[in-house]
N, CA, C and O atoms as CSV, one atom per row, in Angstrom:
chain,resi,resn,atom,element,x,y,z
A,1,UNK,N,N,44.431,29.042,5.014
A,1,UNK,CA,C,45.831,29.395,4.866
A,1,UNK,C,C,46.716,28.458,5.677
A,1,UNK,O,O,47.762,27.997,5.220
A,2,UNK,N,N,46.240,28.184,6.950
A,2,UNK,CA,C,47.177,27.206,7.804
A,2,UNK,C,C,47.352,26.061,7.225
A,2,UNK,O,O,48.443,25.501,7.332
A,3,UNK,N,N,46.193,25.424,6.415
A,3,UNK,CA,C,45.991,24.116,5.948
A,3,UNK,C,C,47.277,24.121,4.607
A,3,UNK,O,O,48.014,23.195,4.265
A,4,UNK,N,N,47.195,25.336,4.134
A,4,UNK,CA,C,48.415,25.693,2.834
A,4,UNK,C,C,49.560,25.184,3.443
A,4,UNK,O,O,50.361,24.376,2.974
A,5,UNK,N,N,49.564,25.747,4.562
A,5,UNK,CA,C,51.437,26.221,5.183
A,5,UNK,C,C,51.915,24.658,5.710
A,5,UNK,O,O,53.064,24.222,5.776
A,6,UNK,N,N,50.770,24.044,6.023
A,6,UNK,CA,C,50.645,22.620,6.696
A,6,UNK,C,C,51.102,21.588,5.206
A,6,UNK,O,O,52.108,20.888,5.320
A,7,UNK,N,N,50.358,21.557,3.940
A,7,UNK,CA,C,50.783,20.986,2.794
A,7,UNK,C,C,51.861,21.166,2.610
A,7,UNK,O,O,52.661,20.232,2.537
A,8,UNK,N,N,52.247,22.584,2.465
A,8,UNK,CA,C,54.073,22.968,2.084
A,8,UNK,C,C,54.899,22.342,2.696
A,8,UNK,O,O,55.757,21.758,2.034
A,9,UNK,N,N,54.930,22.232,4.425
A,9,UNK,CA,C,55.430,22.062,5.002
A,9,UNK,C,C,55.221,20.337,4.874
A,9,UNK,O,O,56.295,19.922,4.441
A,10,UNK,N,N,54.520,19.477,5.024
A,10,UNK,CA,C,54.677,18.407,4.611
A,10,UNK,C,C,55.205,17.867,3.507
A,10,UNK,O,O,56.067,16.994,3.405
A,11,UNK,N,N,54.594,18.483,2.658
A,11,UNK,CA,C,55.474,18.060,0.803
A,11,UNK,C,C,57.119,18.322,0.980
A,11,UNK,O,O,57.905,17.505,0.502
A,12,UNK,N,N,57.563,19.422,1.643
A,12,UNK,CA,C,58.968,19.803,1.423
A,12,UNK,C,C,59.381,18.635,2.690
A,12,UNK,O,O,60.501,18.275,2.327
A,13,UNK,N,N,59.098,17.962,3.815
A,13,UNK,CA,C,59.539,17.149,4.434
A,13,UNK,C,C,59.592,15.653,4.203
A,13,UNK,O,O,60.315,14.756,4.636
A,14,UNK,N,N,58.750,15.695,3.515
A,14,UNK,CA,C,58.546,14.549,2.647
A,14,UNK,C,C,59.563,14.034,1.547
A,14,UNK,O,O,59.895,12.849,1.581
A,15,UNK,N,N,60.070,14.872,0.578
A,15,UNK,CA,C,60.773,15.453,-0.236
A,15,UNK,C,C,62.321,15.439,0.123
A,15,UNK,O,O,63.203,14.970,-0.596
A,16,UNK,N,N,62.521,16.135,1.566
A,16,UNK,CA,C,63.522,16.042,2.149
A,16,UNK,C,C,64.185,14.437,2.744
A,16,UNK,O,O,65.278,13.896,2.912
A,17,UNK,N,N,62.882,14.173,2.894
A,17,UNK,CA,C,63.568,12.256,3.872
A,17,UNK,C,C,63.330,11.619,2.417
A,17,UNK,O,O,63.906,10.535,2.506
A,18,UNK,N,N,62.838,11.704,1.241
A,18,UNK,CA,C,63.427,10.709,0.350
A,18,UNK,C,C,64.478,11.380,-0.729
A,18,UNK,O,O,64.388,12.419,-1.384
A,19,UNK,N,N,65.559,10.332,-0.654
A,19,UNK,CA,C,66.866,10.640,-1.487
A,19,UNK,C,C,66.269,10.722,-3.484
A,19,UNK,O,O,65.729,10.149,-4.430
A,20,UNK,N,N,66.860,11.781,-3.028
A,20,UNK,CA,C,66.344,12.632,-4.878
A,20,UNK,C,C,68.079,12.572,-5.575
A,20,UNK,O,O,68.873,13.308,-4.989
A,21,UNK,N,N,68.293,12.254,-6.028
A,21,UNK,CA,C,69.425,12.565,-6.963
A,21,UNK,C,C,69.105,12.845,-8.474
A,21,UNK,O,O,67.946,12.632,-8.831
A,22,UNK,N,N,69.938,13.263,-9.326
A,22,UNK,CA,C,70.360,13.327,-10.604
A,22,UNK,C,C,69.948,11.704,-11.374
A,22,UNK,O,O,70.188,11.807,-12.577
A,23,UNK,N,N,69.734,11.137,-11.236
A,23,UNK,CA,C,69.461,9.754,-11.444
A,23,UNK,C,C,68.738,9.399,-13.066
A,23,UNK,O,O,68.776,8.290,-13.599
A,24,UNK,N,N,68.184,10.467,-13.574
A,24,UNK,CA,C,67.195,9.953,-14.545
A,24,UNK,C,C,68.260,10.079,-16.039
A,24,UNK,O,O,69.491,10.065,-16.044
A,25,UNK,N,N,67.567,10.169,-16.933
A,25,UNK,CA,C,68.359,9.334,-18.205
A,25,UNK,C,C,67.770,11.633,-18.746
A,25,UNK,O,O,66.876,12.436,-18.478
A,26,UNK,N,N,69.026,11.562,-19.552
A,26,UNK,CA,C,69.348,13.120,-19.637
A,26,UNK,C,C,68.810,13.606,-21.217
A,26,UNK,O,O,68.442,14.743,-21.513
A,27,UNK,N,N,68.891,12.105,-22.372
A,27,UNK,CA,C,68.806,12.117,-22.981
A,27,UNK,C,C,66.721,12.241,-23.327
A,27,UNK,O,O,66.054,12.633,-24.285
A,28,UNK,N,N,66.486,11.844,-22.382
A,28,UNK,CA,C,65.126,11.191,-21.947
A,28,UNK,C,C,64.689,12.821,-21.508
A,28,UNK,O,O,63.692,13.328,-22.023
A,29,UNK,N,N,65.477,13.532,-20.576
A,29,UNK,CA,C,64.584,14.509,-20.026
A,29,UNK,C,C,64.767,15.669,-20.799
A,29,UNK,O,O,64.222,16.706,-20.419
A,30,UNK,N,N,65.886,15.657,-22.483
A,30,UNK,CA,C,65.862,16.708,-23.245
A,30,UNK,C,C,64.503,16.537,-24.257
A,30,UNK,O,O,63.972,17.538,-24.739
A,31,UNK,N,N,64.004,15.188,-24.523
A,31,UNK,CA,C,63.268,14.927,-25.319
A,31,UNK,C,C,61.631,15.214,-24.447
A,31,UNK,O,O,60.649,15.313,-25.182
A,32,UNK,N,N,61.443,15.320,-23.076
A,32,UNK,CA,C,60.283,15.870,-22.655
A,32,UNK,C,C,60.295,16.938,-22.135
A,32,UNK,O,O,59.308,17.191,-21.444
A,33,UNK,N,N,61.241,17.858,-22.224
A,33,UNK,CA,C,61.833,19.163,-22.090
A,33,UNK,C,C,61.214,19.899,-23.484
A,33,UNK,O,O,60.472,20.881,-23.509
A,34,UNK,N,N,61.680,19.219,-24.505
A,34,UNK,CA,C,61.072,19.996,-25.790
A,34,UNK,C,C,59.581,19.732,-25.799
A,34,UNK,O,O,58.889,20.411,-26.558
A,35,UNK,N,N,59.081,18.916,-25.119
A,35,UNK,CA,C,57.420,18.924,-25.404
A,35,UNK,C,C,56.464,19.619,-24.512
A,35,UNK,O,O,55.482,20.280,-24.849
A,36,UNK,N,N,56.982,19.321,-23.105
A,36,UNK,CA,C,56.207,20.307,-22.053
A,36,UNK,C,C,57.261,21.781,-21.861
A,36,UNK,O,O,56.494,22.713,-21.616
A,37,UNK,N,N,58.111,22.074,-21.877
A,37,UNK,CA,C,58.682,23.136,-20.750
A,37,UNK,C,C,59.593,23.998,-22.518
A,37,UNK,O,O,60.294,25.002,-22.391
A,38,UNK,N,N,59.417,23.518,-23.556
A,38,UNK,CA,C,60.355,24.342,-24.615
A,38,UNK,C,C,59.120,25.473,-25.208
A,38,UNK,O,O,59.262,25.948,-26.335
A,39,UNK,N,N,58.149,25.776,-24.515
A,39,UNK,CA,C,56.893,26.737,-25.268
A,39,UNK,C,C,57.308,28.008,-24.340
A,39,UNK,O,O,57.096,29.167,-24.694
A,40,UNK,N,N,57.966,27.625,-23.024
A,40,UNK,CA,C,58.441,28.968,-22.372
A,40,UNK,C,C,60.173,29.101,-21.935
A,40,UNK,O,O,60.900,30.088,-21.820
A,41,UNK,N,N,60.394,27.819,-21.782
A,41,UNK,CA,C,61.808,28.277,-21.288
A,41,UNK,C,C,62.734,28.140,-22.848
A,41,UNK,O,O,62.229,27.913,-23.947
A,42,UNK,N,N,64.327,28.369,-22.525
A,42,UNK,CA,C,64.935,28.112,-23.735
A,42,UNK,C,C,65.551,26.619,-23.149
A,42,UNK,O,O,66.051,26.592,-22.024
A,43,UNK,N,N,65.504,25.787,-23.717
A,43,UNK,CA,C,66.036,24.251,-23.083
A,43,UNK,C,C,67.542,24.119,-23.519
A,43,UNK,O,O,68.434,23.953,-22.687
A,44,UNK,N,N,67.710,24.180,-24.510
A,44,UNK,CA,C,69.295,23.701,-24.993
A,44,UNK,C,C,70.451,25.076,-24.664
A,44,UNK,O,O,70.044,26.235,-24.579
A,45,UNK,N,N,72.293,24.598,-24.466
A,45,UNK,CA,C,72.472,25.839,-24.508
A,45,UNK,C,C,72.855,26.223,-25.829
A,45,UNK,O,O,72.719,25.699,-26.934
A,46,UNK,N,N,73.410,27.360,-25.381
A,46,UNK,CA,C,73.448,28.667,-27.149
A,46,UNK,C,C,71.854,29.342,-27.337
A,46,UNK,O,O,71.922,30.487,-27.785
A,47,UNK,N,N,70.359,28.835,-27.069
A,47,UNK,CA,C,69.795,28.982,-26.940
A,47,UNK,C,C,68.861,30.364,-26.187
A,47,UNK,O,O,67.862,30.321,-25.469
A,48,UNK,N,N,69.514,31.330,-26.604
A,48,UNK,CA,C,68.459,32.649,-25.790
A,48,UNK,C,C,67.963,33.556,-26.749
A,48,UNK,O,O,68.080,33.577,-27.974
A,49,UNK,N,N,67.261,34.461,-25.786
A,49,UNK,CA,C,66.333,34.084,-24.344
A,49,UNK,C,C,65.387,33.636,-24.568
A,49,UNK,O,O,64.781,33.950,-25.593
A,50,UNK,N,N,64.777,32.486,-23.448
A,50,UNK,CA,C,63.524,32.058,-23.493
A,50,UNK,C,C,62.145,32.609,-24.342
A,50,UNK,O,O,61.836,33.801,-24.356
A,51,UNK,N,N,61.743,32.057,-24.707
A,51,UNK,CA,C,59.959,32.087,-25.842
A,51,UNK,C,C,59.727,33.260,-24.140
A,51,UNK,O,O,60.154,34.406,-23.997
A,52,UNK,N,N,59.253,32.760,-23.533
A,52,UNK,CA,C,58.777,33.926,-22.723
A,52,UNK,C,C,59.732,34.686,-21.723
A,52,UNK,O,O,60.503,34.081,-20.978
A,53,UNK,N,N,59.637,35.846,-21.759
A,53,UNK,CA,C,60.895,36.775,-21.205
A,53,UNK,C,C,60.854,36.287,-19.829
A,53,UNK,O,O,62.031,36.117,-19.509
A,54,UNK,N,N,60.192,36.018,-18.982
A,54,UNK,CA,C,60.168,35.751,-17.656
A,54,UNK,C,C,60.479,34.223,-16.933
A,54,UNK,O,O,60.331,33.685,-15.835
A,55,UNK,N,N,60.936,33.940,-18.105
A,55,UNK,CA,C,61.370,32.398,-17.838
A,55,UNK,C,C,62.648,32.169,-17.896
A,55,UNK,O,O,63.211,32.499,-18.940
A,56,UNK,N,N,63.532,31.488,-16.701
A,56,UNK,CA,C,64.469,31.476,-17.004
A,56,UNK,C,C,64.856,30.236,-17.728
A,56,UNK,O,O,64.279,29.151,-17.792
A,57,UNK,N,N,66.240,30.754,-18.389
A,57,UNK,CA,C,66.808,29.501,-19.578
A,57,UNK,C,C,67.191,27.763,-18.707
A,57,UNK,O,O,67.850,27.573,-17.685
A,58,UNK,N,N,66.864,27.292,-19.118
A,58,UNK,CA,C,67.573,25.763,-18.085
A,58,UNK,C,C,69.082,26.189,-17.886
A,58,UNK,O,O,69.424,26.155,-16.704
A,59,UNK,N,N,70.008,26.561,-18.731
A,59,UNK,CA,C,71.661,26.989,-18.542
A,59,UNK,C,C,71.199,27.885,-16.979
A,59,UNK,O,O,71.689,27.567,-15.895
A,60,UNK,N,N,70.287,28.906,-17.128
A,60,UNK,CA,C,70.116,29.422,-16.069
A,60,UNK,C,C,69.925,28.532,-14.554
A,60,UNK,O,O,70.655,28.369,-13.577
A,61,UNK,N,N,68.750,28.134,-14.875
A,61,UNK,CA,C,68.468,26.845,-13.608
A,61,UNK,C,C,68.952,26.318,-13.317
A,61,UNK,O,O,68.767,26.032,-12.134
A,62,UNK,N,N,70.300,25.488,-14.196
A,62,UNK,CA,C,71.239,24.765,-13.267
A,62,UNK,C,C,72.590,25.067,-12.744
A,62,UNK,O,O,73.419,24.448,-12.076
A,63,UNK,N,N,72.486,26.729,-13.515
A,63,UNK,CA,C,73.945,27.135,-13.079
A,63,UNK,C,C,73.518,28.221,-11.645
A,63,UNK,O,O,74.398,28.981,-11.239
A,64,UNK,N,N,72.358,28.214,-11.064
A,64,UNK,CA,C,71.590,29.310,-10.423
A,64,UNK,C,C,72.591,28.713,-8.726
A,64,UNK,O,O,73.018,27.578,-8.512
A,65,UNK,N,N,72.682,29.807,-7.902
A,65,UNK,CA,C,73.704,29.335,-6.513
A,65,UNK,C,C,73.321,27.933,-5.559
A,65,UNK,O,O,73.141,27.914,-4.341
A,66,UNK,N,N,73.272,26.999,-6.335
A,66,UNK,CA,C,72.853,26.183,-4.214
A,66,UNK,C,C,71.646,24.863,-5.330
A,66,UNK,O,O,71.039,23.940,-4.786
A,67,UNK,N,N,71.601,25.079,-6.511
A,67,UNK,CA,C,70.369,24.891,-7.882
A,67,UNK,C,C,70.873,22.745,-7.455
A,67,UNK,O,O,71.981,22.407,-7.868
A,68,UNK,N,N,70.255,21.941,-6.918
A,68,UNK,CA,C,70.404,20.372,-6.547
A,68,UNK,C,C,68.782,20.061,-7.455
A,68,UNK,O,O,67.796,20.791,-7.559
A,69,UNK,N,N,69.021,18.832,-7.942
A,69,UNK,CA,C,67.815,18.041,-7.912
A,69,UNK,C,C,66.906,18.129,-6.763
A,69,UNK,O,O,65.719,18.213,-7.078
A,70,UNK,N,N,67.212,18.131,-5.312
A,70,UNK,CA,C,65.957,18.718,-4.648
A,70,UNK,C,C,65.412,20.083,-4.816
A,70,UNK,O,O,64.300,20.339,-4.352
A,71,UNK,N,N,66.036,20.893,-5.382
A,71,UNK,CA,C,65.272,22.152,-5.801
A,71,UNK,C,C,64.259,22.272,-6.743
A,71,UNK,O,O,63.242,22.959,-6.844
A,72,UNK,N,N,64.979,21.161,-7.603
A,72,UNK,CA,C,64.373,21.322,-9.204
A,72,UNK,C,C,63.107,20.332,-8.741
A,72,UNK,O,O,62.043,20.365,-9.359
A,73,UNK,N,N,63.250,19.741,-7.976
A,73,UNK,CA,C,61.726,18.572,-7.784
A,73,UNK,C,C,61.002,19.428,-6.974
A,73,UNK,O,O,59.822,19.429,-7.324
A,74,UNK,N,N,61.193,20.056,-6.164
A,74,UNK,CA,C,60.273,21.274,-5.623
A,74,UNK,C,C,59.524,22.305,-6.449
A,74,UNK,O,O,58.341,22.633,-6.360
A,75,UNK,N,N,60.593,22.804,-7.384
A,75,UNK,CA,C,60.145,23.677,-8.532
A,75,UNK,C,C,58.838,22.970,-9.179
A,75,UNK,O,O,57.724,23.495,-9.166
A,76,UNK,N,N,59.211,21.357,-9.902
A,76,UNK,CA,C,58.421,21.172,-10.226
A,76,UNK,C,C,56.892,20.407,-10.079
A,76,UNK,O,O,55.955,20.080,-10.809
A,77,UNK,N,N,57.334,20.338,-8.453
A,77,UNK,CA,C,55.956,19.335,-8.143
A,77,UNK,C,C,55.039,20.511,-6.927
A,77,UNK,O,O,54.045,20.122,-6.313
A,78,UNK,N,N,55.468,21.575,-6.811
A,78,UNK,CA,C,54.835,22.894,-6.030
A,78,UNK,C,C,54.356,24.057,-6.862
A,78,UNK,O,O,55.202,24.800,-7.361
A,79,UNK,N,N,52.909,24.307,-7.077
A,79,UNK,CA,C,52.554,25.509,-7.881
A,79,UNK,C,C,53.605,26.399,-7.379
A,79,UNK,O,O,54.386,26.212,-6.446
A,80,UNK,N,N,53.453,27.650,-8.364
A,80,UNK,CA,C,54.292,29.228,-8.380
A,80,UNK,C,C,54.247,29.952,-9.267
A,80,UNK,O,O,54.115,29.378,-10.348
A,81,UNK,N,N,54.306,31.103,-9.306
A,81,UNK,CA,C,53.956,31.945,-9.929
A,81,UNK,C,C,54.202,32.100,-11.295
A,81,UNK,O,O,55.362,32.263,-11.675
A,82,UNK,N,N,52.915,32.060,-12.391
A,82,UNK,CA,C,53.569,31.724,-13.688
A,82,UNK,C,C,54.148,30.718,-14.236
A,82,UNK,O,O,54.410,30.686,-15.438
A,83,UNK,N,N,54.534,29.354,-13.041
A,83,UNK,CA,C,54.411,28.427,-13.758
A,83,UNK,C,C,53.223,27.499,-13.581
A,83,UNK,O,O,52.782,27.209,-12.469
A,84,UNK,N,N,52.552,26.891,-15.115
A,84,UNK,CA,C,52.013,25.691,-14.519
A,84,UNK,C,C,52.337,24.571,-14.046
A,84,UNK,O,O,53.520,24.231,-14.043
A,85,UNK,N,N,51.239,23.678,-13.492
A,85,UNK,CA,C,51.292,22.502,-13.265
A,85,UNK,C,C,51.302,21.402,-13.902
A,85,UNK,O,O,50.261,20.978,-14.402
A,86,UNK,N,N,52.196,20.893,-13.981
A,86,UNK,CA,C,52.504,19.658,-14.993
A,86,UNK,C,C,52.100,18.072,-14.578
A,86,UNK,O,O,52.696,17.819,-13.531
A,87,UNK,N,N,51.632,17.394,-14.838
A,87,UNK,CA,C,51.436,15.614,-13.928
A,87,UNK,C,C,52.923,15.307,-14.823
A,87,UNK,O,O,53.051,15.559,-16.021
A,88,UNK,N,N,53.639,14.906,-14.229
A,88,UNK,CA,C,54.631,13.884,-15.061
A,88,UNK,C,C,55.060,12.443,-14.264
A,88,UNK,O,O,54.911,12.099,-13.092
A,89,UNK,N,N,55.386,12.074,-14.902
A,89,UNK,CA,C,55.734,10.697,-14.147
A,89,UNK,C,C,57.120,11.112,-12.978
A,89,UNK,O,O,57.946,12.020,-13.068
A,90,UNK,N,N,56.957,10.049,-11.910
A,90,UNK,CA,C,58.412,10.058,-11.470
A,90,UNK,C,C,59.215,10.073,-12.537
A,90,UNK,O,O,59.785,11.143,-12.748
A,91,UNK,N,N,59.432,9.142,-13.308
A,91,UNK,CA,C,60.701,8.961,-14.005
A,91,UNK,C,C,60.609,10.524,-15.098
A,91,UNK,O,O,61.626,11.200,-15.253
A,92,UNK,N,N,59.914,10.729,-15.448
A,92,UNK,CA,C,59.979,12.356,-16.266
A,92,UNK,C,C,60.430,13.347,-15.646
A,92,UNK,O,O,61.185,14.223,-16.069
A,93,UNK,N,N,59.819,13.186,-14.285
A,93,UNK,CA,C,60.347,14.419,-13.597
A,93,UNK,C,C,62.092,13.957,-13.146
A,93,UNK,O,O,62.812,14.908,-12.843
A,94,UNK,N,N,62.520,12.995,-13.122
A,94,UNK,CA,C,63.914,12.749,-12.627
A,94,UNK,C,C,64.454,13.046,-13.859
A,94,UNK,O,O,65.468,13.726,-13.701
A,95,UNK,N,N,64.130,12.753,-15.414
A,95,UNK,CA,C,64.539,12.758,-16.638
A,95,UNK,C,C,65.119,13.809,-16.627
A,95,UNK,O,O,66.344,13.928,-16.607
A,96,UNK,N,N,64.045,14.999,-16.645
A,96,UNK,CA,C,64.172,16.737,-16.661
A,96,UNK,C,C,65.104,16.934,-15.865
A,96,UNK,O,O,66.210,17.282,-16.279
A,97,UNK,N,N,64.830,16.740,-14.488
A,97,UNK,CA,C,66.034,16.862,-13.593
A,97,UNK,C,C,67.709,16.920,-13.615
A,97,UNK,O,O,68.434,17.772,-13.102
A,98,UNK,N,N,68.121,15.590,-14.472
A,98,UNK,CA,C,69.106,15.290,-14.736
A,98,UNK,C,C,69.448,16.019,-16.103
A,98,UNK,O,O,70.631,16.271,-16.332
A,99,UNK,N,N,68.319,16.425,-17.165
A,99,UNK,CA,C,69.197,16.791,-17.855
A,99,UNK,C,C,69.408,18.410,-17.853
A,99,UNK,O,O,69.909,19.022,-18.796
A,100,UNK,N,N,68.948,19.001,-16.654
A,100,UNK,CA,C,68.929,20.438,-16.614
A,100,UNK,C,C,70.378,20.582,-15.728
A,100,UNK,O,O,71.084,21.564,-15.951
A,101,UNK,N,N,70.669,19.886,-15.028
A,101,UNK,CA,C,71.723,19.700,-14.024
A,101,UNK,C,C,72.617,19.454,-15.282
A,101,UNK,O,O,73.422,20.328,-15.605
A,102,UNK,N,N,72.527,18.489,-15.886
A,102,UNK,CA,C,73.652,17.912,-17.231
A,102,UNK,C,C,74.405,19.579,-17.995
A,102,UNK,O,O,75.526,19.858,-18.421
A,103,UNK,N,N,73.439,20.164,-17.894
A,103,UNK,CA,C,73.839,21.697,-18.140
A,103,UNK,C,C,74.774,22.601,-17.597
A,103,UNK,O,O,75.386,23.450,-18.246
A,104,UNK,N,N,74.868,22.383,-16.327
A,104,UNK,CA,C,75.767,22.741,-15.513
A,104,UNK,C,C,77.292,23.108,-16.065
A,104,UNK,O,O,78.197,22.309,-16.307
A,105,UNK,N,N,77.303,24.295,-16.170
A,105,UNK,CA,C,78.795,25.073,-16.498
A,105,UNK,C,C,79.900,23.971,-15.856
A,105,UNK,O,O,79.769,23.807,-14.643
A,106,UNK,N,N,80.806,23.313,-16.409
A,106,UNK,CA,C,81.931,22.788,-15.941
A,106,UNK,C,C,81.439,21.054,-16.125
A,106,UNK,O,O,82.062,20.058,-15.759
A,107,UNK,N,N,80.181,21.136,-16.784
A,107,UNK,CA,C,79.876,19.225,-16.568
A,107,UNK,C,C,80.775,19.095,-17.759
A,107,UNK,O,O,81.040,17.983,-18.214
């Protein structure tokens, strides 16, 4: 268990000292959005509710309180509950990133 708390705690510091932004191509992270993450969440908006009830919608995820690209790279590079684990590239995972943020009520 210590060895867990020791990974977390490294990955999220790690994570923290390199600059994560919105950066990736939006168009790019709707098109691997529909291949890995559209079997449970709902990806586009107008879109509800999610294929699986316990998933929230991306409109959700990026309109959620405090919701930055460092959250969303945590979300997706740290197991949790019900979701799997995905390998994606840096640039996929920044893709997704940007275009879940692109969602954002008021963009």
């Amino acid at each position: 268990m210590e060895r867990m708390i020791c990974l977390v705690t490294v990955l999220a510091l790690s994570i923290a000292a390199s600059p994560v932004h919105a950066q990736g191509n939006q168009q790019g992270g709707l098109a691997e959005a529909r291949q890995v993450c559209s079997e449970c969440h709902a990806i586009q908006k107008g879109q509800v509710p999610s294929p699986n009830s316990r998933s929230p919608t991306f409109v959700e995820l990026a309109n959620a309180p405090g919701m930055t690209a460092v959250a969303l790279l945590v979300a997706l590079t740290t197991p949790h509950a019900g979701m799997p684990m995905f390998i994606l590239t840096t640039e996929q995972r920044e893709n997704v990133i940007a275009y879940i943020l692109s969602l954002k009520e008021g963009n």
